[in-house]
N, C-alpha and C positions, 0 to 999 in steps of 0.2 A: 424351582429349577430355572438356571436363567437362560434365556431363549439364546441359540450357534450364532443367529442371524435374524437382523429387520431388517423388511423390506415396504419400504413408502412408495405405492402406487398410486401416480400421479391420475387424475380424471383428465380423458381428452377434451381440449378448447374445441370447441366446433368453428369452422370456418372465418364465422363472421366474428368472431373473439381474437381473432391471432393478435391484432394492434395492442391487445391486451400484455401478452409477452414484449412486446415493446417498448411501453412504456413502463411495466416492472423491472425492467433492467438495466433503465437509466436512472439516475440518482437525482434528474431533474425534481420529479414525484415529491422529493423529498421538502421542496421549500415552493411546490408547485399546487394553490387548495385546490383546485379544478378536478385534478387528478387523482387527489388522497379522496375527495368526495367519491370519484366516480368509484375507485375500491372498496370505499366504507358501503354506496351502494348497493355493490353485488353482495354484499354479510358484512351488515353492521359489526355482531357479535365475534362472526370470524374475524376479523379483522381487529380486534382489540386482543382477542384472543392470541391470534398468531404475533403480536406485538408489531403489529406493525406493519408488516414486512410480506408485500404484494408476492412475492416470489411463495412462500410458505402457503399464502392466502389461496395460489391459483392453485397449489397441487394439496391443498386439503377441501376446498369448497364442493359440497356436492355437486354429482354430473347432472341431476335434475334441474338444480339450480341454473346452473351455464344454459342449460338446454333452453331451458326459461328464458336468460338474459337475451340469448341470441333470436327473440322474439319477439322483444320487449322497444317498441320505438324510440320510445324517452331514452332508455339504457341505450341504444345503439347511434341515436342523435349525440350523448353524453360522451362515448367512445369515440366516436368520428371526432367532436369537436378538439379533445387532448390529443387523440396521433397527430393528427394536423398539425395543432400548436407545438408540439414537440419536436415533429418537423423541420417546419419553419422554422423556429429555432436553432436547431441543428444547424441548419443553411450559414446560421453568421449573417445573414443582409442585416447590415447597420449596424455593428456593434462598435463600439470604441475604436477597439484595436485596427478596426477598418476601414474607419471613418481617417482615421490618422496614419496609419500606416496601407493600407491599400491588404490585397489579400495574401494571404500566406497560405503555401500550399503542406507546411510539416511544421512540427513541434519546434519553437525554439528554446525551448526554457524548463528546463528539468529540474524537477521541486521533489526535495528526499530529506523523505521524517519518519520517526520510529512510530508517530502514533497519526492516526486519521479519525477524525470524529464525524464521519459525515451522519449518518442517522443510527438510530438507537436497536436498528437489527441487522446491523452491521460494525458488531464488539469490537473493534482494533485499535480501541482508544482507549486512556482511562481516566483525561480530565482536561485540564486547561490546555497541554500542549497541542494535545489530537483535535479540541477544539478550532485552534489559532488556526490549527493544518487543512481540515476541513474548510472553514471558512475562507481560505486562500485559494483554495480548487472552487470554489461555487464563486468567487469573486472573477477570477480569472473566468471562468464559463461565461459568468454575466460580462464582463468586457471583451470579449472575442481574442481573449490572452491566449495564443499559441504555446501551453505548456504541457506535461504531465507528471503526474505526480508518481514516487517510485514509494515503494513500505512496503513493509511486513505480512502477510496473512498469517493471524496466529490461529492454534486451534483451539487454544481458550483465549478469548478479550479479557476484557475487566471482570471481575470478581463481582457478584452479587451478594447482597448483606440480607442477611435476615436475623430476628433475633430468639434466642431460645423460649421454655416456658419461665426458665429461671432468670431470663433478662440480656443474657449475655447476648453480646454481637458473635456473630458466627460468618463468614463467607463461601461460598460456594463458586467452582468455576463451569458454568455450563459450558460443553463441549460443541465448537461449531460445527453443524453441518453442510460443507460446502453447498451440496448440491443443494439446500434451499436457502441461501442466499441470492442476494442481486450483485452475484460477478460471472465469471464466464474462463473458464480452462483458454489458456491461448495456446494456437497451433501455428507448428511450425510449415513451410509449401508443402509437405508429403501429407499434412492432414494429420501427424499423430502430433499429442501435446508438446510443445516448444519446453527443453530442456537448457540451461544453463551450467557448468561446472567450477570449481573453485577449489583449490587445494587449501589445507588449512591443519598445520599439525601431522602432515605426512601423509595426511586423509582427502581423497578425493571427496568430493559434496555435490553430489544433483540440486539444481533448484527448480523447481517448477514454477513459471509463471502465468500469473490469474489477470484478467483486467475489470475493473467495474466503471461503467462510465458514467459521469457527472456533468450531467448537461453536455457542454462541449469538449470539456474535460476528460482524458483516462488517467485514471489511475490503476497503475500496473502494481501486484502485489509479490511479494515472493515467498516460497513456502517447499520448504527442506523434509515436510515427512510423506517421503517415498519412499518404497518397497526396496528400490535401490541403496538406498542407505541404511548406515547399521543405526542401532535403535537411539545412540546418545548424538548421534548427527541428526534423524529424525525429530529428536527432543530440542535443536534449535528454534525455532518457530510453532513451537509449544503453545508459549503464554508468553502474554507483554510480560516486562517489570518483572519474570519469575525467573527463579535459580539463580547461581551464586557470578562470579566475577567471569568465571570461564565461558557460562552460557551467555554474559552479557558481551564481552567480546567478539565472542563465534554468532549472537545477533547482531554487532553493529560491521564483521567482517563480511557478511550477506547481503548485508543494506549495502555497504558501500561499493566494495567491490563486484558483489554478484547484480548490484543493482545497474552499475557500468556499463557489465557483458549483456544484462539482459536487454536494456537500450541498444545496446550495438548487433546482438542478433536479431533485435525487432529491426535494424535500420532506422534507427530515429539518431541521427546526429544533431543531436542540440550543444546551442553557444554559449550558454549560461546554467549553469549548474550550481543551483539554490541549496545550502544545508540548513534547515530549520533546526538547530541544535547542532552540539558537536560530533553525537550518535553513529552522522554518517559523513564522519570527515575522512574516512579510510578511501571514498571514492577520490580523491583528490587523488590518494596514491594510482590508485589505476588507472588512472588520466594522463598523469603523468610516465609511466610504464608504456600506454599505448603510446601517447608522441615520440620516446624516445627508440620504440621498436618500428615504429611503421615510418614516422618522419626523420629520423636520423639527429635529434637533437640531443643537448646534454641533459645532464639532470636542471642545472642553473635554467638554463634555454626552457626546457617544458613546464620545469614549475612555474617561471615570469608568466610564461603564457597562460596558465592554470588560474594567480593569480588574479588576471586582470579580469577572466571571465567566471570568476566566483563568485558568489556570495553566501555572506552568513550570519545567520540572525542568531541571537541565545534570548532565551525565552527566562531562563531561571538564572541570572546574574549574579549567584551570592557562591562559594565555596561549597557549601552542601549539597547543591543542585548539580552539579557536575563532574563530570564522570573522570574519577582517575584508576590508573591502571597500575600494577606493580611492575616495572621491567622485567623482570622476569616470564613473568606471564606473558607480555608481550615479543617477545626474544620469540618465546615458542611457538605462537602463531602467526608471526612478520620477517623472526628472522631471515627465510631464504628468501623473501617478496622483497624484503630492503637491498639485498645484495645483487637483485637483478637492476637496484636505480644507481647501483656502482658509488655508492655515499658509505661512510664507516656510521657503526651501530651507534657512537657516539654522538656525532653530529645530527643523526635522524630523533633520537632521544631529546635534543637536546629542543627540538620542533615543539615539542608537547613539556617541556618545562619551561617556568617563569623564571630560574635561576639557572640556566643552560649549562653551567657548569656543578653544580651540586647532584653527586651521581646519587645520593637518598633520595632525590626530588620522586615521586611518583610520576607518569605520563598523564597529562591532562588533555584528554579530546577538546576540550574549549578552547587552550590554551593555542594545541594546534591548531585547532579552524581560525 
């Protein structure tokens, strides 16, 4: 019989542990030995166990255990020394970006990619790209780069491979559980969690956003399965890489656009807006859409401006690698979004093809970024 409901009862950290929640929920941990020692510590075996992953480590370890640690000099000498350094860290005194630039008090630089590789129990990635993307938020962290990073929370990452008795490869998608990860629900002033909305196909979309922070780094995540949504909106932010041309759309219209609003509701007005891939070139549209509703510009006028403070990298350079779309497909979920930038369906078409007049041409997200 399979059990209505589980329920994961976390053991309470006593007092002198809390810097412990601390430093599990920064991402520094992650390329920081000081700190992976001082987890591996508290249960060697837990901790290989839980794969990794401090957050899972604090709410499985037994409470005898803790009770111990909070006792334990060495252990509490070992805990003092990483909150500290983590700290200080946190602070920015001397980094790069301050040494040269002097201090900044908000984000200027917004970094949006479909995949994030920062550590291995935290699945949002599933190879080189989420790598590149990773390694550009802990780079940024280490230079006192004033950015954040915007993606996806899937509820399954990457696929895990195992093989049968008869040899075959096989994969499996473990299913994440937020609550023992190292991110964090964001909330909006009233204290309930910060929603975002997006119409798409006539369909309204809640998003929920998560944040996990990386070093000095956040990166804010988005993720569509809410109660409020019906169950094939929910199925957006499912799995990387899964389902067919529709769901890959309806993932890179979340990224781009919903990743927009969600900046804009947190109040991060950033000046540069990074696509690592073409994935999340649909935010340009919304960049654009805001300038010409709030500042009174044309379409010509907002996108020069979009231009100058864009950038964009492609990772996978060859035709294979990149993402095209059937016009049609795309009619259905841009149509009435195009005709608020007051441009004919032609001309916008023509953004994301190499031969702007060849109406077989497919829509190429590369082409357009």
């Amino acid at each position: 019989m399979r059990p209505v409901r589980s329920f994961h009862v976390r053991p309470s950290l006593p007092e002198r542990l809390r810097a412990l929640d601390e430093l599990a929920y920064n991402l520094r941990w992650s390329w920081d030995h000081e700190t992976i020692a001082l987890f591996r510590r508290l249960d060697r075996d837990l901790w290989e166990t839980c794969g990794h992953n401090p957050v899972l480590l604090l709410g499985s370890v037994p409470q005898a255990r803790l009770d111990e640690a909070a006792q334990d000099e060495a252990f509490l000498a070992h805990l003092d020394r990483s909150a500290t350094a983590l700290r200080d860290y946190a602070a920015g005194e001397g980094t790069w970006h301050r040494r040269k630039f002097g201090p900044c008090s908000a984000p200027s630089v917004a970094y949006f990619s479909m995949e994030f590789g920062l550590t291995e129990c935290l699945p949002i990635y599933s190879g080189g790209l989420g790598i590149l993307a990773g390694d550009h938020l802990k780079s940024a962290s280490e230079l006192g780069v004033p950015l954040v990073g915007v993606g996806l929370l899937y509820q399954k990452g990457y696929f895990r491979q195992y093989l049968t008795a008869e040899g075959w490869q096989q994969e499996r998608y473990p299913v994440n559980d937020f609550s023992m990860l190292p991110i964090e629900p964001v909330r909006a002033a009233d204290g309930e969690p910060l929603r975002v909305r997006i119409r798409m196909a006539g369909a309204d979309v809640a998003i929920a956003v998560w944040q996990c922070r990386v070093g000095r780094v956040v990166l804010y995540c988005l993720d569509t399965n809410l109660p409020e949504n019906s169950p094939a909106l929910r199925d957006i932010t499912d799995q990387l890489y899964g389902g067919d041309q529709e769901t890959r759309i309806r993932q890179e219209i979340v990224l781009g656009i919903g990743g927009v609003r969600a900046l804009k509701a947190l109040k991060i007005n950033a000046d540069i807006f990074h696509c690592n891939e073409g994935h999340s070139w649909f935010l340009t549209l919304e960049r654009i859409r805001v300038l010409m509703l709030e500042h009174g510009m044309t379409f010509n006028e907002a996108s020069n401006y979009v231009w100058t403070t864009s950038v964009f990298t492609t990772h996978t350079p060859v035709p294979a690698g990149n993402e095209r779309f059937d016009p049609v497909l795309v009619h259905r979920y841009l149509g009435d979004f195009v005709k608020q930038l007051g441009i004919s369906w032609k001309d916008f078409l023509s953004l994301g093809r190499v031969n702007p007049s060849d109406d077989a041409e497919p829509f190429c997200m590369t082409v357009a970024a």
